[in-house]
ZALO-708983 format. One record per residue: residue in three letters; residue number from 1; x negated, y negated, z of N, C-alpha, C, O in turn. Coordinates in nm, 3 decimals, decimal comma. Example, Ala and Ser with C-alpha at 12.3 -4.5 7.8 and 13.67 -1.06 7.14 Angstrom:
REC residuo num      nu      nv      nw     cau     cav     caw      cu      cv      cw      ou      ov      ow
REC     ALA   1  -1,319   0,569   0,780  -1,230   0,450   0,780  -1,320   0,330   0,780  -1,424   0,332   0,846
REC     SER   2  -1,285   0,225   0,708  -1,367   0,106   0,714  -1,290  -0,003   0,787  -1,341  -0,114   0,804
END
This chain:
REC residuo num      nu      nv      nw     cau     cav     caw      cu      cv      cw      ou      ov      ow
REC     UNK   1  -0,334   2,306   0,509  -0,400   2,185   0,550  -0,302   2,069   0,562  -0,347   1,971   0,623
REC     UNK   2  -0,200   2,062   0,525  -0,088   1,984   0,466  -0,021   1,899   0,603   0,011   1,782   0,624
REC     UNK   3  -0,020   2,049   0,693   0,035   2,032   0,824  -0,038   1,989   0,918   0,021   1,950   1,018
REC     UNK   4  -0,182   1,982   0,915  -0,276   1,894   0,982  -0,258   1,727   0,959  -0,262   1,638   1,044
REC     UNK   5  -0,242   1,719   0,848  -0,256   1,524   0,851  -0,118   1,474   0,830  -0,016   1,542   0,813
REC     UNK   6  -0,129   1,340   0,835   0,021   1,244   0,810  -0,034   1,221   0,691  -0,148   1,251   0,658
REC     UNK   7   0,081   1,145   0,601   0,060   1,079   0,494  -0,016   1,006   0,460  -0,072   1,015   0,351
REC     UNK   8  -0,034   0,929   0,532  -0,161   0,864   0,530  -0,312   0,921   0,492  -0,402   0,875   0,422
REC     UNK   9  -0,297   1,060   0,582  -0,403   1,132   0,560  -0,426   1,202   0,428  -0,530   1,203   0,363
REC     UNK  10  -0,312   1,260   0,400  -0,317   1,370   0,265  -0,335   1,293   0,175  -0,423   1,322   0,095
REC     UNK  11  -0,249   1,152   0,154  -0,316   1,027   0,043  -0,422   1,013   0,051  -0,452   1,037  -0,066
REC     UNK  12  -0,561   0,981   0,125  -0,681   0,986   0,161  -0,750   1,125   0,086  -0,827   1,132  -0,009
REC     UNK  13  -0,691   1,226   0,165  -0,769   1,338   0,071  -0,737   1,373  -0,054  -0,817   1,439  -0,121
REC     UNK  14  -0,608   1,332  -0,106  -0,598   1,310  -0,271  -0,671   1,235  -0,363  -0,703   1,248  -0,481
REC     UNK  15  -0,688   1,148  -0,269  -0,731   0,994  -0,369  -0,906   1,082  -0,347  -0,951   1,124  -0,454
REC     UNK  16  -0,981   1,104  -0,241  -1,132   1,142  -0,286  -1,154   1,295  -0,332  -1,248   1,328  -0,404
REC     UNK  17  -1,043   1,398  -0,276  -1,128   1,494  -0,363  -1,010   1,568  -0,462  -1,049   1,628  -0,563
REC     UNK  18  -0,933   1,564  -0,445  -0,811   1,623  -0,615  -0,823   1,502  -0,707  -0,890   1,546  -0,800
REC     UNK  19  -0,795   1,376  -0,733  -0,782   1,239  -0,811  -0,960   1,233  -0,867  -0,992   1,279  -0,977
REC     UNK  20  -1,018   1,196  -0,813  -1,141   1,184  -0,817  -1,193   1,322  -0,947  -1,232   1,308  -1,063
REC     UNK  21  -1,172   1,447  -0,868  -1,196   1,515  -0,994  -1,140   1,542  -1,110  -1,208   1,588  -1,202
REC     UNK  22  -0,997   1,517  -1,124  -0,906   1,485  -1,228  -0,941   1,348  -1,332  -0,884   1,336  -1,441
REC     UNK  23  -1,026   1,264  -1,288  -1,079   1,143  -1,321  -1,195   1,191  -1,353  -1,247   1,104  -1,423
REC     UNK  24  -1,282   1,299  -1,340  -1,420   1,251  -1,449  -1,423   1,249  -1,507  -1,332   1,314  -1,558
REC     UNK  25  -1,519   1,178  -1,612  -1,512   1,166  -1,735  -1,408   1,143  -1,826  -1,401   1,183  -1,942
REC     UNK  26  -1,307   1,058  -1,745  -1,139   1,115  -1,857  -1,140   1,047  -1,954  -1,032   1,040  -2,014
REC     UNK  27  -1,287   0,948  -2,026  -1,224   0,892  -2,146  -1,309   1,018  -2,232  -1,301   1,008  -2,355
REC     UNK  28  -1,383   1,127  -2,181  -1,381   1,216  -2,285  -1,270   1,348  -2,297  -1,278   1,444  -2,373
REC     UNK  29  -1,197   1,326  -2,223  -1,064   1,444  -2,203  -0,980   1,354  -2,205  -0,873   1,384  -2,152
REC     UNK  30  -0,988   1,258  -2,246  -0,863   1,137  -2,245  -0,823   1,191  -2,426  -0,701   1,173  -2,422
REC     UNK  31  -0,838   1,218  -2,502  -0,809   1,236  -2,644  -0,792   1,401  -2,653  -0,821   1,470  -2,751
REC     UNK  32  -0,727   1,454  -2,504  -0,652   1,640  -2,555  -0,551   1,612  -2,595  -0,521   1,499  -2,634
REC     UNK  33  -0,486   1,698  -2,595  -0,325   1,731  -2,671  -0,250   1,717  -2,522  -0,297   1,744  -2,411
REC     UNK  34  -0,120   1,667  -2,555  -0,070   1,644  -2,440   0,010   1,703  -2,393   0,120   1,665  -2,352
REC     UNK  35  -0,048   1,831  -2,394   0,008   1,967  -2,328  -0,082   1,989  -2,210  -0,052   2,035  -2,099
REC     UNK  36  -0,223   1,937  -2,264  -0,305   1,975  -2,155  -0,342   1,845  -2,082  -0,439   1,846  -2,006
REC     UNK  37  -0,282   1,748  -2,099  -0,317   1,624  -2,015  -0,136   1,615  -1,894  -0,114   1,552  -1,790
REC     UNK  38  -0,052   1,703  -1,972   0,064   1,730  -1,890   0,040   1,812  -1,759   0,096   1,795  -1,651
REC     UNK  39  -0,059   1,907  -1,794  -0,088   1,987  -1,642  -0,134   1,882  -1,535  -0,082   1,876  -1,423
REC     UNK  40  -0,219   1,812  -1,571  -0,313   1,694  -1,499  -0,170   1,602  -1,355  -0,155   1,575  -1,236
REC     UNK  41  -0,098   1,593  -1,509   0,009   1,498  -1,412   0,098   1,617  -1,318   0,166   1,595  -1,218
REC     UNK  42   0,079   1,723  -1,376   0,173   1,801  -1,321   0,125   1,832  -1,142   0,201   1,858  -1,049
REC     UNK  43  -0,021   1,819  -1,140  -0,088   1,837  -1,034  -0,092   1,677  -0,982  -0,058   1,680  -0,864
REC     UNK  44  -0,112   1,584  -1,010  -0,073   1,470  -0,941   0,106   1,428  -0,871   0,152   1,377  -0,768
REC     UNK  45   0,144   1,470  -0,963   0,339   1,493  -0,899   0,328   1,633  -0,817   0,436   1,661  -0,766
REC     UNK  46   0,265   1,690  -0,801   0,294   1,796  -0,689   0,212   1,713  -0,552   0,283   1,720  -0,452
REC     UNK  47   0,130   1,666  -0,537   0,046   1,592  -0,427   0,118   1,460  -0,395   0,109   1,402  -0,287
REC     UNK  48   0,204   1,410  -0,523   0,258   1,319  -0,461   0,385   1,339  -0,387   0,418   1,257  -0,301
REC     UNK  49   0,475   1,466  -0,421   0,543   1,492  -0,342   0,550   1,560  -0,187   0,637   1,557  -0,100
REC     UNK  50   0,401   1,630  -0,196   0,333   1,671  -0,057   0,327   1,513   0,053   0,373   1,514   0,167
REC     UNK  51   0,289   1,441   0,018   0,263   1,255   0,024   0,386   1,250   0,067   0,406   1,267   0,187
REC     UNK  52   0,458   1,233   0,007   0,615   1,166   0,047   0,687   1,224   0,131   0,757   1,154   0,204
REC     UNK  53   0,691   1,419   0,150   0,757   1,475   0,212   0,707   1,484   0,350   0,788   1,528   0,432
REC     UNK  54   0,546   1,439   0,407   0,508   1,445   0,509   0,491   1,304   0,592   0,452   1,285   0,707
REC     UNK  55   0,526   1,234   0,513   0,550   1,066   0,525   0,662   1,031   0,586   0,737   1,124   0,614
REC     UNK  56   0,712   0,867   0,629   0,806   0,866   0,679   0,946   0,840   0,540   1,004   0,732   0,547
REC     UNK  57   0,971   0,893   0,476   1,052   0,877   0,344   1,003   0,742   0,255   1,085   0,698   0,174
REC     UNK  58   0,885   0,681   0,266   0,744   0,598   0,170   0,792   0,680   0,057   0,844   0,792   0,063
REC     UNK  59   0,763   0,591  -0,069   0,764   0,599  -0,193   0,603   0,593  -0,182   0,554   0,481  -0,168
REC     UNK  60   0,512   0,711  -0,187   0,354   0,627  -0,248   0,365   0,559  -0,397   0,411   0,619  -0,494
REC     UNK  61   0,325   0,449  -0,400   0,307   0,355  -0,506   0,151   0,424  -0,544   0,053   0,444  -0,473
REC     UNK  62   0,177   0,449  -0,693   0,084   0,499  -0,735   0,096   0,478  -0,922   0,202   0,468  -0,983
REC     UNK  63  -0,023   0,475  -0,975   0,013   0,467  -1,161  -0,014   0,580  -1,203  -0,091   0,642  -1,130
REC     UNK  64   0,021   0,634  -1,298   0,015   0,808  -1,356  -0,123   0,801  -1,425  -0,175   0,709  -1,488
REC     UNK  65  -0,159   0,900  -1,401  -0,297   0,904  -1,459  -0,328   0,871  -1,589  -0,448   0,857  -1,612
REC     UNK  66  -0,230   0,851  -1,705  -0,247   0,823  -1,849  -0,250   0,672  -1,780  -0,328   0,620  -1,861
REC     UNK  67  -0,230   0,603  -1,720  -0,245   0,452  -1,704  -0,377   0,421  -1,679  -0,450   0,345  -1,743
REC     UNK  68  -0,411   0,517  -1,535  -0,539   0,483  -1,509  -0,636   0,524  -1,599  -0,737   0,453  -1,598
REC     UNK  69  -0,636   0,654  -1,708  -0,707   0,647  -1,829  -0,739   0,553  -1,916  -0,851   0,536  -1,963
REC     UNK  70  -0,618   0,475  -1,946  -0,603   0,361  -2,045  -0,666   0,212  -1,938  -0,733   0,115  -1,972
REC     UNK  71  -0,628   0,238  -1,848  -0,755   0,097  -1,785  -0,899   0,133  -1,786  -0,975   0,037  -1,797
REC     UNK  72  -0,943   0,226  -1,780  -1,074   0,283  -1,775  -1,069   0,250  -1,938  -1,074   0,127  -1,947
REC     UNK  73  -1,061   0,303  -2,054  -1,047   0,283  -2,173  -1,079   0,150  -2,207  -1,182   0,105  -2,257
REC     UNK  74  -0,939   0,075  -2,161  -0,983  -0,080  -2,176  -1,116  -0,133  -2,120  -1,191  -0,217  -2,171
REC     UNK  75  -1,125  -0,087  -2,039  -1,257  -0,120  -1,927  -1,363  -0,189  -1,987  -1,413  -0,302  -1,993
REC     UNK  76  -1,384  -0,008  -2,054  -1,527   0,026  -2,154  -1,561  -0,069  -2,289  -1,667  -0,102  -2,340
REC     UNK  77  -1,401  -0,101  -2,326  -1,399  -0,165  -2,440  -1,467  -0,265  -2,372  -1,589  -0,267  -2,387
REC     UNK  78  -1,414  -0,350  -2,298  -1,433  -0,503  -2,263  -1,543  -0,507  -2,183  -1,574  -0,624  -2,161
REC     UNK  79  -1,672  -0,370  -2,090  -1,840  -0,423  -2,089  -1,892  -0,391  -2,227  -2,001  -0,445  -2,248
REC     UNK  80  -1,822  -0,284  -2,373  -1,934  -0,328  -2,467  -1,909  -0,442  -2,530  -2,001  -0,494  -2,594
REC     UNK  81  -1,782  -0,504  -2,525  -1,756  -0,614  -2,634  -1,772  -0,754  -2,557  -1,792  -0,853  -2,628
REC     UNK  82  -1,769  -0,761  -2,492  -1,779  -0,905  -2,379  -1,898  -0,928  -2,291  -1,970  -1,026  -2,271
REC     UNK  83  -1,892  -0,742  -2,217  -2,019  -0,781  -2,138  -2,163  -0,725  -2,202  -2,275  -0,755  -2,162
REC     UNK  84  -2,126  -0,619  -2,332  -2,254  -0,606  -2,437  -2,342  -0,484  -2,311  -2,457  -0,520  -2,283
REC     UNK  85  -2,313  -0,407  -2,269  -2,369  -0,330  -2,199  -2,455  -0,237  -2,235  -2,400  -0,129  -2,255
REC     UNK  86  -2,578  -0,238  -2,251  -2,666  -0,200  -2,374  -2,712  -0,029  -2,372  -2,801   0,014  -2,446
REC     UNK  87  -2,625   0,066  -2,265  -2,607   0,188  -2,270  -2,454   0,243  -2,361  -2,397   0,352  -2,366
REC     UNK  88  -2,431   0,140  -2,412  -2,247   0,143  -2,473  -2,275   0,147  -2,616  -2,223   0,207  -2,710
REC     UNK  89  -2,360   0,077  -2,606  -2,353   0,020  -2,783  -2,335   0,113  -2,905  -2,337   0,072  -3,022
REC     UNK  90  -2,322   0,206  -2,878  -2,297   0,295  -2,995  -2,138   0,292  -3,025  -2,071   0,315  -3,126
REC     UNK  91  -2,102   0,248  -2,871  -1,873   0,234  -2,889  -1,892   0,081  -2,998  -1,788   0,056  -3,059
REC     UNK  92  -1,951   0,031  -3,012  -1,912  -0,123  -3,021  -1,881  -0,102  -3,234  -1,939  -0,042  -3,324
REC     UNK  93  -1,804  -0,157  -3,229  -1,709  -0,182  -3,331  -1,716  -0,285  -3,413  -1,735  -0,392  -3,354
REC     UNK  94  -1,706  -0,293  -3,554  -1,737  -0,427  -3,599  -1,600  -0,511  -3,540  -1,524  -0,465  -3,455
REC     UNK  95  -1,586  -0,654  -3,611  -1,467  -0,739  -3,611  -1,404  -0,726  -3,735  -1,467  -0,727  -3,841
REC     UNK  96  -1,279  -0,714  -3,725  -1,224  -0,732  -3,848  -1,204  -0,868  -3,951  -1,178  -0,981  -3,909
REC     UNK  97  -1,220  -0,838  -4,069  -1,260  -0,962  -4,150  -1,133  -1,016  -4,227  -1,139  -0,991  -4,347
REC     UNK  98  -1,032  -1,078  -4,191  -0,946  -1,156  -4,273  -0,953  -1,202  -4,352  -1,011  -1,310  -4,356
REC     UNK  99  -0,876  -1,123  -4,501  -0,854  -1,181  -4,611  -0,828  -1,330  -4,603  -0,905  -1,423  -4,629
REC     UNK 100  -0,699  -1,330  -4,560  -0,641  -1,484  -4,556  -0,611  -1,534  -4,408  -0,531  -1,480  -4,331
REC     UNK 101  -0,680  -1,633  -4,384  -0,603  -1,653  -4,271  -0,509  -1,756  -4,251  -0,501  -1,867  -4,303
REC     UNK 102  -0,413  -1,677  -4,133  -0,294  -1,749  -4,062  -0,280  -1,736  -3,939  -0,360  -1,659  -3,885
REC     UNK 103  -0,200  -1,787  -3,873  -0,175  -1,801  -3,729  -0,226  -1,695  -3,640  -0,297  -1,705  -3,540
REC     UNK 104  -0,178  -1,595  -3,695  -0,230  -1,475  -3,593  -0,394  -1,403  -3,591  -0,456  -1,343  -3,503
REC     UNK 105  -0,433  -1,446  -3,751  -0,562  -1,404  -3,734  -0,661  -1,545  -3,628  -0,763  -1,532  -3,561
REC     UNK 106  -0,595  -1,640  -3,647  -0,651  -1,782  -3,568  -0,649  -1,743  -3,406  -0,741  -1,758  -3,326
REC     UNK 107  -0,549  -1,704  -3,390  -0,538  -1,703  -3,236  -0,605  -1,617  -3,176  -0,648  -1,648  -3,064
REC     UNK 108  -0,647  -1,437  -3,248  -0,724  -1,364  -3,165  -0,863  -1,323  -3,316  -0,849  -1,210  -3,363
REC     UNK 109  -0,954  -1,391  -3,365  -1,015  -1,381  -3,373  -1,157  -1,288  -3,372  -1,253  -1,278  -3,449
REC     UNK 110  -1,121  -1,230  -3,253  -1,219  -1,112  -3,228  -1,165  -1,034  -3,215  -1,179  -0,985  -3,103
REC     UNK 111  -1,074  -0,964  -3,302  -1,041  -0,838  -3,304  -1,085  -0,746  -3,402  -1,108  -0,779  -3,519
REC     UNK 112  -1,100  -0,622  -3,354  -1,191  -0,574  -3,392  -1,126  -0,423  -3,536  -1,021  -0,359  -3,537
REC     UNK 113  -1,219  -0,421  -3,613  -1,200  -0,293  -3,694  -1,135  -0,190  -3,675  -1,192  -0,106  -3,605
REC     UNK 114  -1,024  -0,163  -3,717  -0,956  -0,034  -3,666  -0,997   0,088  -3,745  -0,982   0,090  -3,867
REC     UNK 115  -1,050   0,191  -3,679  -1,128   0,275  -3,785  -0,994   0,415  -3,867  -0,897   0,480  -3,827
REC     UNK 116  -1,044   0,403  -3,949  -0,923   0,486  -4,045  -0,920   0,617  -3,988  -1,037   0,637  -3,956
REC     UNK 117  -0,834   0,747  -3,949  -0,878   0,856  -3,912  -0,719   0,909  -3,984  -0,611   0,848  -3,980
REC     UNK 118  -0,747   1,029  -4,044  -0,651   1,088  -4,098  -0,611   1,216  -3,994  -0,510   1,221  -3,925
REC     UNK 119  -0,686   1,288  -3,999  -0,629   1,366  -3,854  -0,565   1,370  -3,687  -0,619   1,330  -3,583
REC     UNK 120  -0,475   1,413  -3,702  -0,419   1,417  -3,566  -0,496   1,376  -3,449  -0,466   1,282  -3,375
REC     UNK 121  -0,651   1,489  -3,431  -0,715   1,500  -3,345  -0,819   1,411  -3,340  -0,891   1,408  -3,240
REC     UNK 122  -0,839   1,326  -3,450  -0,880   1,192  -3,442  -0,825   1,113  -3,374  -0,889   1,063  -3,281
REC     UNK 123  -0,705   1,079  -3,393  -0,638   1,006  -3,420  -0,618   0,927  -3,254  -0,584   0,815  -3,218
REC     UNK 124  -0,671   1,080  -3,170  -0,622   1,076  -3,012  -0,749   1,073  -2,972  -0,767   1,130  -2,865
REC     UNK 125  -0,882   1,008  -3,041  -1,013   0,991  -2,983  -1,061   0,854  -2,922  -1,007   0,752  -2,964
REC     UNK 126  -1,138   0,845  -2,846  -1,195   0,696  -2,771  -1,151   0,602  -2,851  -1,090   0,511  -2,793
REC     UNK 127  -1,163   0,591  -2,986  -1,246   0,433  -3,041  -1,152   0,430  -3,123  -1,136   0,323  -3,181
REC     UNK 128  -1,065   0,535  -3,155  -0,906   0,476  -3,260  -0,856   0,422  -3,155  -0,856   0,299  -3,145
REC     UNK 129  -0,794   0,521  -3,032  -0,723   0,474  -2,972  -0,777   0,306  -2,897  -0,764   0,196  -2,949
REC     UNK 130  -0,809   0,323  -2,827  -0,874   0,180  -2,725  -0,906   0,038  -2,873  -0,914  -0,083  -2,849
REC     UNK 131  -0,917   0,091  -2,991  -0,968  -0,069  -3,060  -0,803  -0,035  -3,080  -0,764  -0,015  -2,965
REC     UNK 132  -0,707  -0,021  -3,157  -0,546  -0,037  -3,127  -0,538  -0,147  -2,968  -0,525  -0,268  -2,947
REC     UNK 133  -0,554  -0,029  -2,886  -0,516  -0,128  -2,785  -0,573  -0,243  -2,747  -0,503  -0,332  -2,698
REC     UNK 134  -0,731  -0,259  -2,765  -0,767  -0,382  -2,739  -0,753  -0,495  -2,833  -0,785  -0,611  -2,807
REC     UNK 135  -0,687  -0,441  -2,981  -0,671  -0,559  -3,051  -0,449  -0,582  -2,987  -0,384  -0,664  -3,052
REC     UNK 136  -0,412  -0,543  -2,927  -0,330  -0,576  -2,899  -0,314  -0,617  -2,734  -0,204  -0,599  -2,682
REC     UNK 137  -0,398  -0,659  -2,676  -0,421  -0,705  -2,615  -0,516  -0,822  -2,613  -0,539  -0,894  -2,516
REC     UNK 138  -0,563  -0,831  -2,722  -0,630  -0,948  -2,770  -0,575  -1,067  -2,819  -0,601  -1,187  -2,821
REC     UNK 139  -0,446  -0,952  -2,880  -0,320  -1,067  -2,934  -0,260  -1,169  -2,836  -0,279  -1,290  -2,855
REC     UNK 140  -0,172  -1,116  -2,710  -0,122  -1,111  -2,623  -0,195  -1,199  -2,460  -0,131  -1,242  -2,363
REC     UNK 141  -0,381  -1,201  -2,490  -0,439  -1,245  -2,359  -0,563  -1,304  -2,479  -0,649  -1,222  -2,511
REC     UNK 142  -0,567  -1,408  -2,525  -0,672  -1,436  -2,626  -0,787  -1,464  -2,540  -0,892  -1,401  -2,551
REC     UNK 143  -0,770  -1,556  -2,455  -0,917  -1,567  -2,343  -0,938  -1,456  -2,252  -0,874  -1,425  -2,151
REC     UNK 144  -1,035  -1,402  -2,306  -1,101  -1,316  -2,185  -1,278  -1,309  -2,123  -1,341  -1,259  -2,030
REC     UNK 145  -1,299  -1,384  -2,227  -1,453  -1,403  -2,211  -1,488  -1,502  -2,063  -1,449  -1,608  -2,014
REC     UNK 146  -1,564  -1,415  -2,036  -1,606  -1,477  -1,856  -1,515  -1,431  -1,748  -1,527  -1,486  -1,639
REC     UNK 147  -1,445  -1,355  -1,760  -1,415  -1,310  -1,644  -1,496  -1,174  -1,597  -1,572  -1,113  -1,671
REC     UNK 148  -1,462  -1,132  -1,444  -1,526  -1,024  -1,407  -1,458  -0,881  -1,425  -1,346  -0,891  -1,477
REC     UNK 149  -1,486  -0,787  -1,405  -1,486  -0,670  -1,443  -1,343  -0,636  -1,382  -1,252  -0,570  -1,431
REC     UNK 150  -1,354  -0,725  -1,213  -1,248  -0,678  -1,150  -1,107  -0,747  -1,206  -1,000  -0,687  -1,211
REC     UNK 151  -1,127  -0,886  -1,248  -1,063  -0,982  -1,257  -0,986  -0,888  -1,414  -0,864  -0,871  -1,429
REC     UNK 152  -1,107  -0,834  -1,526  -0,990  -0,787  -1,622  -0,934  -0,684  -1,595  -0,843  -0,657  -1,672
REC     UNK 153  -0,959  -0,583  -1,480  -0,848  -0,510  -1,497  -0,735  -0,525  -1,398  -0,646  -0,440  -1,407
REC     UNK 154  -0,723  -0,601  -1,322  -0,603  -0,672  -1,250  -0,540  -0,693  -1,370  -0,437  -0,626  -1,376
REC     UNK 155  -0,566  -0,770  -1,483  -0,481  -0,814  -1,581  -0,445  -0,692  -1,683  -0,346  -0,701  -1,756
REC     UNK 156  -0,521  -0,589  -1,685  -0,501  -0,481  -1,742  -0,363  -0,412  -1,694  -0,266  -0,379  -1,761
REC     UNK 157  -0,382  -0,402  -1,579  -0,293  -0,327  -1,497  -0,135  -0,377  -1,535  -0,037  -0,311  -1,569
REC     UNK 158  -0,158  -0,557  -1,509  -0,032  -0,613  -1,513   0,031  -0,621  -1,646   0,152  -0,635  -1,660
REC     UNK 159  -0,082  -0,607  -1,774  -0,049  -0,604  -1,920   0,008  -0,480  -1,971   0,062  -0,459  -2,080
REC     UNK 160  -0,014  -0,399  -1,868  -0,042  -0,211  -1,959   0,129  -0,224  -1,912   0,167  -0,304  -1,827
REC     UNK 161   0,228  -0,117  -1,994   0,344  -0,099  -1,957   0,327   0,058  -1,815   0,227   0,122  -1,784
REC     UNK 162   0,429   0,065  -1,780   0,422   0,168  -1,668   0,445   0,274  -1,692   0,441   0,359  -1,603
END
């Protein structure tokens, strides 16, 4: 099929039917072992090199799928905690309660409970991982309340490392 379209095209059919199904549900396959989240990319770097080699020598600009996991991640955090999305509420997390406060508990305020998990395979589940990251991103972007959905993950994107 490869030899039927331009780059343009095969990006098109990556992005709706290989990407798309590699993406369902990934914040519940977002916490495998990363042996098996390595195949995932391994099949996104083979399509992207199909992309490039039928292209005119284009770099496709693209983020690895552990990125786009972790914006989806953040996502979720920020409609149950901001936008209170009342099919979520079971993710929603207390706030963490400061002994003493100082500067840093002042500045991000709503950060939230990091839940204790002693196992590995905890350790790589929804709600350890994503409250880590959203309290460090809470640190780092203290106003976020009122923006739109689209608006935080533009800033997601530009916050998350590559």
């Amino acid at each position: 099929m490869s030899w039927l379209l331009d780059s343009k095209g095969l990006e098109v059919l990556y992005k709706t039917q290989v990407r798309s199904s590699m993406e369902y549900a990934c914040l519940g396959w977002g916490g495998a072992a990363n042996k098996h989240l390595a195949l995932l990319d391994k099949v996104q770097g083979r399509a992207m090199r199909l992309i490039r080699d039928s292209g005119a020598g284009q770099e496709p600009r693209r983020h690895s799928l552990q990125h786009r996991r972790d914006v989806a991640g953040l996502t979720v955090m920020y409609k149950v905690h901001q936008r209170r999305v009342p099919h979520l509420h079971t993710l929603k997390q207390p706030l963490r309660r400061a002994q003493v406060t100082t500067r840093a508990v002042a500045l991000a305020p709503a950060e939230l409970l990091q839940p204790r998990c002693r196992t590995r395979h905890h350790q790589r589940q929804f709600v350890c991982v994503y409250v880590g990251w959203w309290n460090a991103l809470l640190a780092s972007q203290p106003r976020l309340g009122g923006t739109t959905v689209q608006v935080f993950k533009e800033l997601v994107n530009a916050w998350l490392p590559r």
